[in-house]
C-alpha positions in Angstrom: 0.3 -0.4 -0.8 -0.3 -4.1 0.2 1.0 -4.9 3.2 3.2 -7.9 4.6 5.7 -7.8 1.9 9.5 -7.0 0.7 11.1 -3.6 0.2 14.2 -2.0 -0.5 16.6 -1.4 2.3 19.7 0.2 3.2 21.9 2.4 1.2 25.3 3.4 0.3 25.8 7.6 0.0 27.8 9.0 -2.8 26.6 11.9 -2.8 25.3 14.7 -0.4 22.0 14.6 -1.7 21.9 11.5 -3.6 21.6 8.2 -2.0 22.7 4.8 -3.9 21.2 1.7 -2.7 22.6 -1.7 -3.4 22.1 -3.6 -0.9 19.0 -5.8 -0.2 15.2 -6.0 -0.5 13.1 -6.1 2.8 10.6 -4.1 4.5 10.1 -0.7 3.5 9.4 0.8 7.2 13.1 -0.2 8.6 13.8 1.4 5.0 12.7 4.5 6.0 13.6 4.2 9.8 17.3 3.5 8.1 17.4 6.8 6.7 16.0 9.0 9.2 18.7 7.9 11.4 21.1 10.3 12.1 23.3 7.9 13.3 23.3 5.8 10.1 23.6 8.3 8.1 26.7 9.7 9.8 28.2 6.2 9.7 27.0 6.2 6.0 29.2 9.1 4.8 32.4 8.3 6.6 32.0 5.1 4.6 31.8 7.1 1.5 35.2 9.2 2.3 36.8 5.6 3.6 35.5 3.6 0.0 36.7 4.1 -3.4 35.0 0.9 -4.4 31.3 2.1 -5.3 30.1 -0.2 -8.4 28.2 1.6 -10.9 27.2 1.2 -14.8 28.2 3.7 -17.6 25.5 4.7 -20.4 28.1 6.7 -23.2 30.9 9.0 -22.7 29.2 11.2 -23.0 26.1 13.2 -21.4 22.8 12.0 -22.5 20.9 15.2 -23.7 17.2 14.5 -22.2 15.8 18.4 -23.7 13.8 20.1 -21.3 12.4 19.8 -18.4 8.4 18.4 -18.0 6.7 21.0 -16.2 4.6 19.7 -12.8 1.9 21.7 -11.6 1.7 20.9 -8.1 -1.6 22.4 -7.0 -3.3 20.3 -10.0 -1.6 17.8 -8.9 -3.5 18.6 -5.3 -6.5 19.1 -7.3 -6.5 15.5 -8.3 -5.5 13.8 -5.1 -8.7 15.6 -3.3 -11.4 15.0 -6.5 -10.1 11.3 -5.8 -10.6 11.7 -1.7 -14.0 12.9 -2.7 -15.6 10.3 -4.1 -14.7 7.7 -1.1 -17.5 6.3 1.3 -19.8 8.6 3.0 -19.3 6.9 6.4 -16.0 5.4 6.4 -14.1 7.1 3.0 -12.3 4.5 1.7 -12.7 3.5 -2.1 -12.3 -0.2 -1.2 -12.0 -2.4 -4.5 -15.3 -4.1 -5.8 -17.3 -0.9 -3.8 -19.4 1.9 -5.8 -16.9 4.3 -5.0 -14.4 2.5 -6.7 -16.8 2.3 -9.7 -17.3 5.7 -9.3 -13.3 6.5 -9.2 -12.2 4.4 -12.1 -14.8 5.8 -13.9 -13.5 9.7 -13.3 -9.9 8.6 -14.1 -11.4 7.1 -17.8 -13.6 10.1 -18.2 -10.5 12.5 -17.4 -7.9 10.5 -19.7 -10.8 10.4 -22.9 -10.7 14.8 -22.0 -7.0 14.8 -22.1 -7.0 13.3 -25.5 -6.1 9.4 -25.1 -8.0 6.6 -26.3 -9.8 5.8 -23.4 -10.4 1.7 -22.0 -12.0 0.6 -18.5 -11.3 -2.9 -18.1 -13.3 -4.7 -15.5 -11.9 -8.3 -14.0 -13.8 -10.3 -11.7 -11.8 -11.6 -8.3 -12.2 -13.0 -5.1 -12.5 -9.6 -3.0 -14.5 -8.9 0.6 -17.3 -6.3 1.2 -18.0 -4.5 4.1 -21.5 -3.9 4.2 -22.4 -1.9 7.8 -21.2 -0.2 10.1 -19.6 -2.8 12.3 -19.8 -3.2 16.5 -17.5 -4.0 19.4 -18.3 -3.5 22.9 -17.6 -5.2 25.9 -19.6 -5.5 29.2 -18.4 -5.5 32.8 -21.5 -7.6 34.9 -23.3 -5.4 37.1 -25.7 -6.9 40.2 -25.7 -10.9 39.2 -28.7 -12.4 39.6 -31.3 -9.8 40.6 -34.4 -10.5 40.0 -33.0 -13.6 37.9 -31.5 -10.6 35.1 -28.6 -12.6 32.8 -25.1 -11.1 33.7 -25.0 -7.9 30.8 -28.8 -8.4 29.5 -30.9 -5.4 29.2 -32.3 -6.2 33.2 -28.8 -6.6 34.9 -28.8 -3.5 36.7 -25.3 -1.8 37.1 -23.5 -3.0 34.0 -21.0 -1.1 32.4 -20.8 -1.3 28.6 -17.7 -0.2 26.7 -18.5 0.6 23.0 -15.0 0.8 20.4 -15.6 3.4 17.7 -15.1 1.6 14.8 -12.1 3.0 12.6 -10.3 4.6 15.3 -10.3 1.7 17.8 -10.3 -1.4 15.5 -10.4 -2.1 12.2 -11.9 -5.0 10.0 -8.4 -7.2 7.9 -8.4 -8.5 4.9 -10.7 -11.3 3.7 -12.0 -11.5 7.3 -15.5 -13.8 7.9 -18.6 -12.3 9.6 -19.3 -12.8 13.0 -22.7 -12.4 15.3 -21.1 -12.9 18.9 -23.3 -11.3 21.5 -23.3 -11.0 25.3 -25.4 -13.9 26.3 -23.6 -16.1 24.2 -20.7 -15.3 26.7 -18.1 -16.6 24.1 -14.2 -17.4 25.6 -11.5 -14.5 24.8 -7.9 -16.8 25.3 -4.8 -14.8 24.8 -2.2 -15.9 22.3 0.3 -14.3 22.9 2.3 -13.8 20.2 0.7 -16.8 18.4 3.7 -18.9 18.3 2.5 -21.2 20.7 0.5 -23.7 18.8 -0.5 -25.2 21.8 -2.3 -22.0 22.6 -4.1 -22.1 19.6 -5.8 -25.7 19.9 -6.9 -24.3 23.0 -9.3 -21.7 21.5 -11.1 -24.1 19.5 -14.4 -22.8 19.2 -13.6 -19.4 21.1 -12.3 -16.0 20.1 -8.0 -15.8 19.9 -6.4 -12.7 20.7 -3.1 -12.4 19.1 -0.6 -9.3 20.7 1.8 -7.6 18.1 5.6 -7.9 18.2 6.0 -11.6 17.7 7.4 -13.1 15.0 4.7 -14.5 13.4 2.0 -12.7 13.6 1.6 -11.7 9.9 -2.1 -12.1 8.9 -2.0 -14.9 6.7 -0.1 -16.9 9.4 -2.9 -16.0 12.4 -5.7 -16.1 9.8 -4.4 -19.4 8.5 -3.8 -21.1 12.3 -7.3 -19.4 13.6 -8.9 -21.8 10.4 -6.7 -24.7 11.6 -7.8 -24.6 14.4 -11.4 -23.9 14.3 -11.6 -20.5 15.7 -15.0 -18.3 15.8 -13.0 -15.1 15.5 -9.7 -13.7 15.7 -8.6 -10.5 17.2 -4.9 -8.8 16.5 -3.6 -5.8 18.8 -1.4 -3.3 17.7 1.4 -3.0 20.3 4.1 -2.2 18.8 3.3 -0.4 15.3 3.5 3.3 15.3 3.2 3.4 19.1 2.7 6.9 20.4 3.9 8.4 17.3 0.8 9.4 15.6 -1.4 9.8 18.4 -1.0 10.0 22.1 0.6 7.0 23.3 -1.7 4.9 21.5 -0.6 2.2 18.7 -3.6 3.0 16.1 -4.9 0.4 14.4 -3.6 -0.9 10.7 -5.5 -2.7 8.1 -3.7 -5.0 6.6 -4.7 -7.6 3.8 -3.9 -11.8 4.3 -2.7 -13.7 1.3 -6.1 -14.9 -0.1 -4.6 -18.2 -1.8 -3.0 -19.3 1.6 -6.4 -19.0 3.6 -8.2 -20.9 0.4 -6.1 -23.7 0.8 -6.6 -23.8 4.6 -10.2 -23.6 4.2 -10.4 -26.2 1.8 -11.2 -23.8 -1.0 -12.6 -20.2 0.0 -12.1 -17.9 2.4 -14.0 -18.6 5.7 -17.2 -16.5 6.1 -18.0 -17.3 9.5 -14.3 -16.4 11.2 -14.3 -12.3 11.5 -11.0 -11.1 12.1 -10.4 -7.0 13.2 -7.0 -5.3 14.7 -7.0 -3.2 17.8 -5.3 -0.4 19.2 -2.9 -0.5 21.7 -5.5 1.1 24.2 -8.2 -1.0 22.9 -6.7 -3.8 23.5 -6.0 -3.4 27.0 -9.6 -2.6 28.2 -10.9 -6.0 26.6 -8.0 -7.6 28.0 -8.7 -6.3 31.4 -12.8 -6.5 31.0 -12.8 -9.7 29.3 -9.6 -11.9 29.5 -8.5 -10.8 32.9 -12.1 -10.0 34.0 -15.6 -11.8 34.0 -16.7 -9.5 31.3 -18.2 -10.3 28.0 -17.7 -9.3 24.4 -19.8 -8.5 21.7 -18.9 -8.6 18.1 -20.8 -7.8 15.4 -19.0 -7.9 11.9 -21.2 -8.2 8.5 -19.1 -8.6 5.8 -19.4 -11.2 2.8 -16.2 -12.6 1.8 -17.1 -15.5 -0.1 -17.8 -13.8 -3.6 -15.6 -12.4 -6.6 -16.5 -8.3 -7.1 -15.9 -6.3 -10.3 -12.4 -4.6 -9.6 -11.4 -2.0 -12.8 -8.5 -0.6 -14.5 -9.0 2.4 -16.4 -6.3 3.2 -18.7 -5.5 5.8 -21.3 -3.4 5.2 -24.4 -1.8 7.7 -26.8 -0.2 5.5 -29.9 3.2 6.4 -31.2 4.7 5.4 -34.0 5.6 1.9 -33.2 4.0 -0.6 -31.2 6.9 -0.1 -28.1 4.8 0.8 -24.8 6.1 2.7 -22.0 3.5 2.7 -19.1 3.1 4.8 -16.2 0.5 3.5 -13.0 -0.9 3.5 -10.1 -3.5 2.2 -7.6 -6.7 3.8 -7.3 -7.9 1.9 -4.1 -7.4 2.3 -0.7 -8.0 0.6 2.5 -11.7 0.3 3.3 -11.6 2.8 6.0 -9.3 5.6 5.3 -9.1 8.2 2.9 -6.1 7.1 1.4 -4.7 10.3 0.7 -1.2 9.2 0.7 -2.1 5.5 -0.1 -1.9 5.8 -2.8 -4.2 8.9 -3.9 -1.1 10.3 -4.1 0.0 8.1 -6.9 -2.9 8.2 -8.9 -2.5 12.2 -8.3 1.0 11.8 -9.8 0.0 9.6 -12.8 -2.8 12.0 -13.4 -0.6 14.5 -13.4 1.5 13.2 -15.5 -1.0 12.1 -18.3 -1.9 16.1 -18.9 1.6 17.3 -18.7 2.2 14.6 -21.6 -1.3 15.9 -23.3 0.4 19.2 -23.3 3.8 18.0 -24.4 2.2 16.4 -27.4 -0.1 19.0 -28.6 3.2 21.4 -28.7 5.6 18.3 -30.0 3.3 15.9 -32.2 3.2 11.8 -31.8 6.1 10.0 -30.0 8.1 7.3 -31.2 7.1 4.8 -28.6 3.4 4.2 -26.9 2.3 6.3 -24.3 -0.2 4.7 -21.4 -1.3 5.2 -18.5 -3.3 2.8 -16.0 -4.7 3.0 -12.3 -5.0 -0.4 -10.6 -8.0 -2.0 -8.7 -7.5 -4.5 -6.0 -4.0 -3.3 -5.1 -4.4 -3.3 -1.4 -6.2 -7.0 -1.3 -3.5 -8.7 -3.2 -2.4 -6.3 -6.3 -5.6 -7.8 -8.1 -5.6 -5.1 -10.8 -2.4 -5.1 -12.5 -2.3 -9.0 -12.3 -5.1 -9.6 -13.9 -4.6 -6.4 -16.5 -0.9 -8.2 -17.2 -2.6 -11.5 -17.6 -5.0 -10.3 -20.4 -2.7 -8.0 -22.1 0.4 -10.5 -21.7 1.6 -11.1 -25.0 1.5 -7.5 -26.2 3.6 -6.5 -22.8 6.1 -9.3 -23.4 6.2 -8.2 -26.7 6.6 -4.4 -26.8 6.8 -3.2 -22.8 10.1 -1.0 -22.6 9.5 0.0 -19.2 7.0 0.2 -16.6 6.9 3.2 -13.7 5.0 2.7 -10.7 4.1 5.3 -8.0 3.4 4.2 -4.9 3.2 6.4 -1.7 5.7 8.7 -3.6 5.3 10.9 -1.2 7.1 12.4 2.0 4.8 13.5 5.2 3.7 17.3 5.6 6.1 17.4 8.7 10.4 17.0 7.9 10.9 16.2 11.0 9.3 12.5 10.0 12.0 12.4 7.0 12.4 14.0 4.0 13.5 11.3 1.1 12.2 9.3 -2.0 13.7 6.6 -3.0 13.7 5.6 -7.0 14.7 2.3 -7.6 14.7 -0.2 -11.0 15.7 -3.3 -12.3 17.9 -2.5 -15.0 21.5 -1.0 -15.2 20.5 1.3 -17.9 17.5 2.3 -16.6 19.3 2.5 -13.8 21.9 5.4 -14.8 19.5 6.9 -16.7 17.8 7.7 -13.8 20.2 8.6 -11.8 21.4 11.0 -14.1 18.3 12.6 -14.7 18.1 13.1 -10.4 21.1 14.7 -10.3 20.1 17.2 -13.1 16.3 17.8 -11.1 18.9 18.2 -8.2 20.8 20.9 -10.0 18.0 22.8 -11.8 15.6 22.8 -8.3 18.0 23.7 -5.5 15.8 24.8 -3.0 14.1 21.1 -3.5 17.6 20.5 -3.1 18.5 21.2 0.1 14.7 19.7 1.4 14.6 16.3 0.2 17.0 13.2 -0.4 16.7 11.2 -3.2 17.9 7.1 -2.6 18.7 5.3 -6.2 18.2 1.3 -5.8 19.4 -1.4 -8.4 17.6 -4.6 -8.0 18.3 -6.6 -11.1 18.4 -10.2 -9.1 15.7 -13.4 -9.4 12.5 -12.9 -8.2 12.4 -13.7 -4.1 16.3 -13.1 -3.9 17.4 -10.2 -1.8 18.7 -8.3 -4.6 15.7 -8.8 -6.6 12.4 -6.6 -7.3 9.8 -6.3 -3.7 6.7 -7.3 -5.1 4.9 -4.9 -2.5 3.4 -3.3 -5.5 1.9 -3.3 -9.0 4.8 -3.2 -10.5 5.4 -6.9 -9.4 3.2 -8.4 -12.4 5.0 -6.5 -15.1 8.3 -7.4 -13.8 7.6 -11.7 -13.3 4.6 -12.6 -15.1 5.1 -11.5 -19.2 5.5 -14.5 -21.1 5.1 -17.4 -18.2 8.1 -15.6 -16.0 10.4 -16.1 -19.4 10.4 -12.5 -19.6 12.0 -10.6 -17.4 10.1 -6.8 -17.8 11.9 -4.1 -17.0 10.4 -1.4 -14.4 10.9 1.8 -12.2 9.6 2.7 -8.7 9.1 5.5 -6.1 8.3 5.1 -2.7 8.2 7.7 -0.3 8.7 8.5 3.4 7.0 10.0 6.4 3.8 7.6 5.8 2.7 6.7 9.5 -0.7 6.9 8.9 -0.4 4.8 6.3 -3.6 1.9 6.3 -4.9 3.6 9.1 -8.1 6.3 9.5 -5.5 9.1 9.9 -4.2 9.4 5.8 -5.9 12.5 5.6 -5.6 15.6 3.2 -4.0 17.2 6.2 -1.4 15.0 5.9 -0.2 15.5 2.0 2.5 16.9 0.9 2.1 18.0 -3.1 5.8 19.4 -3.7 7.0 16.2 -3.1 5.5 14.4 -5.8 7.2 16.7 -7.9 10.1 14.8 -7.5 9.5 11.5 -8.6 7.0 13.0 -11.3 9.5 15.2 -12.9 12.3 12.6 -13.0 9.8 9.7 -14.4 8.2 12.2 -17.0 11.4 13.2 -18.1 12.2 10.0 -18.2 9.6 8.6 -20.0 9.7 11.5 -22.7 13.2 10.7 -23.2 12.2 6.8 -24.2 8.9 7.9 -26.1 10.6 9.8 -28.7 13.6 8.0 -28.8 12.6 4.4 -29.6 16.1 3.2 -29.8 17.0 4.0 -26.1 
């Protein structure tokens, strides 16, 4: 999932089980800390015996009749999320966008949909996208003996030096659309600390030196210290995680987060481009601290060695499989294929493309034993999601007037997931842009509620309505690739109509620790089952 952008938050309870949320869009981590509170959720639920005032939409009088149930096959569903694990890099296992192996995945997911008996496309869009290309470096050096025998302070002859090397991936972590950088010890290259980096005086100090930004202010978003470390001529920029996850998914530590920086914003700043000569990584907590007290607070110095090209458009790809119905009406299920360059992604978002993959064989199934639907069937995986939800924009773009035309609905799964562990939270939360859609899928959650009980009593399902403009707290995040099909059809004059699932219990989330280990297959069945339901329900009944 990109990062640095609006989710749903905070909800309204009407039910024991089911959770309606009305309220407004923000960031999908206070989201989830919202509803793992205990003491929210108490508060919650005396406001539900206190209210008689909960707003809702009716579909008929009476009960829509949605046949039976899809059937999800959750170690498939496994099955898929590991073959799509598998083909990440062989040092650092991501499937980073514009890379072989996500080549190599798009083309599995094409190859698999042309098996399960739909017409088969890979499109292929070229967009500004970063490469990593080595293995990167990071050390610093505490001087040893000064001066002996004329030795440089932390050359090879400067006896009694002491050299900390950061493993790469599990100490920092290369952002999004960062530069390359060749800083080595002799060059003996400034660290100033920034803070926060909302002191702009600060940053005109570090002209020409290294910046190193603490988390926890409140501006330290990546675009913003990516945009200022441009501004004001920075060689590199360094963020530490202080605050993000701290000691909750290992040790004490805060591990370090990829996350991307809005690639039109650090254009503009650059005069057109991103910079290539400005590398930018994120810390850990511990990390942090040892170059602060080796360099910054210390006469030590850093060496940082970063080899990425940044200045380039990369094929990204979109595989997609299409079974045609009777009309030209499309219904359209997706997800992204890429992850973060230096994590598995099991949960982000292998487990959505799992889920869609899923999905598109319990539908081959369905349709060998039920014949054509009514409406178009497709299903898509998106490229260039976690850079700036390249994929689906650009897919929209080119396929534009046929969505505006004939979309009836889009479903996107995202991290539809909840952790391994309960004890990290144990909801989904489904949310839409339309009133119908809207009850529709609330009713069909309180029937998956009724016919799985034992799911029941494990997880939480949250409904959300979001049916405002574009931007406005009641309108649709655009987090996700669901964000196109909603705003861009027709020039923003059509307003498409889609559904969501987000998980919870996603720590590791954008960080080397979204492992296999960490997945959680049951709990796709959730969202899957409700969605395919759903979506069966609209592709054979092309006036709903």
């Amino acid at each position: 999932m990109s990062s640095d952008a609006e989710n749903p938050d905070d909800s309204d309870v009407i039910s024991a089980e089911i959770v309606e949320d009305w309220v407004e869009a923000n960031n999908r981590r206070t989201a989830i800390e919202f509803l793992r509170s205990t003491t929210v959720m108490a508060s919650i639920l005396t406001v539900l015996f206190l209210s008689s005032t909960i707003l809702y939409f009716m579909l008929d009088e009476e009960q829509v009749d949605y046949g039976s149930s899809m059937t999800f096959d959750q170690d498939r569903t496994r099955s898929y999320a590991q073959d799509l694990v598998n083909l990440g890099h062989p040092e650092w296992f991501g499937r980073m966008s514009g890379s072989v192996e996500e080549q190599a995945t798009a083309e599995y997911i094409a190859n698999l949909f042309e098996e399960l008996g739909y017409q088969s496309t890979l499109h292929t869009y070229e967009v500004p996208m970063h490469s990593i290309n080595s293995e990167p470096s990071l050390r610093v050096c505490a001087p040893g003996t000064v001066g002996s025998f004329g030795a440089a302070p932390c050359s090879p002859a400067d006896i009694g030096q002491d050299i900390t090397t950061f493993n790469h991936r599990m100490d920092y972590v290369i952002q999004g659309f960062s530069g390359e950088s060749s800083i080595m010890f002799g060059q003996d290259i400034e660290v100033v600390h920034l803070g926060n980096g909302s002191d702009d005086a600060l940053w005109a100090s570090a002209a020409g030196k290294i910046g190193y930004v603490e988390g926890g202010g409140s501006k330290t978003g990546n675009t913003f210290i990516m945009t200022s470390a441009i501004e004001n001529d920075l060689t590199a920029v360094i963020r530490v995680n202080k605050d993000y996850n701290c000691g909750m998914i290992e040790g004490n530590d805060c591990v370090p987060i990829f996350k991307g920086t809005n690639y039109d914003a650090i254009a503009a700043a650059n005069g057109g481009g991103a910079p290539s000569q400005l590398a930018f990584i994120a810390m850990s907590k511990d990390a942090g601290e040892i170059l602060e007290s080796v360099v910054i607070n210390g006469s030590g110095r850093i060496e940082m060695i970063i080899d990425v090209t940044n200045d380039q458009e990369l094929t990204i790809r979109v595989p997609c499989g299409t079974y045609y119905g009777a009309t030209d009406e499309l219904v359209i299920a997706g997800g992204h294929h890429d992850t973060v360059y230096h994590a598995q992604g099991a949960v982000d978002d292998s487990s959505g493309t799992a889920s869609v993959l899923e999905m598109a064989t319990m539908f081959s199934e369905y349709i060998t034993e039920n014949g054509q639907p009514e409406r178009t069937i497709r299903f898509c995986t998106w490229g260039g999601e976690e850079e700036g939800l390249w994929g689906s924009t650009a897919y929209v773009a080119e396929m534009n007037q046929e969505l505006a035309e004939n979309l009836r609905l889009y479903i996107n799964l995202d991290m539809n997931h909840v952790d391994i562990d309960p004890a990290r939270g144990n909801s989904v939360t489904l949310f839409t842009n339309h009133p119908v859609d809207y009850e529709h899928i609330k009713s069909l959650s309180e029937e998956y509620l009724e016919d799985n009980p034992d799911m029941a009593e494990k997880y939480t399902i949250n409904l959300g309505l979001y049916d405002g403009e574009k931007g406005e707290s009641n309108g649709m995040p655009c987090n996700s690739d669901h964000c196109p099909f909603v705003y861009d059809l027709d020039g923003g004059n059509t307003i498409g109509r889609a559904a969501v699932c987000y998980g919870s219990g996603s720590w590791e989330y954008h960080t080397y620790l979204d492992e296999m280990d960490r997945f959680n297959e049951e709990s796709l069945g959730i969202s899957i089952t409700i969605y395919s339901n759903y979506m069966k329900y609209l592709a054979w009944n092309s006036e709903a």
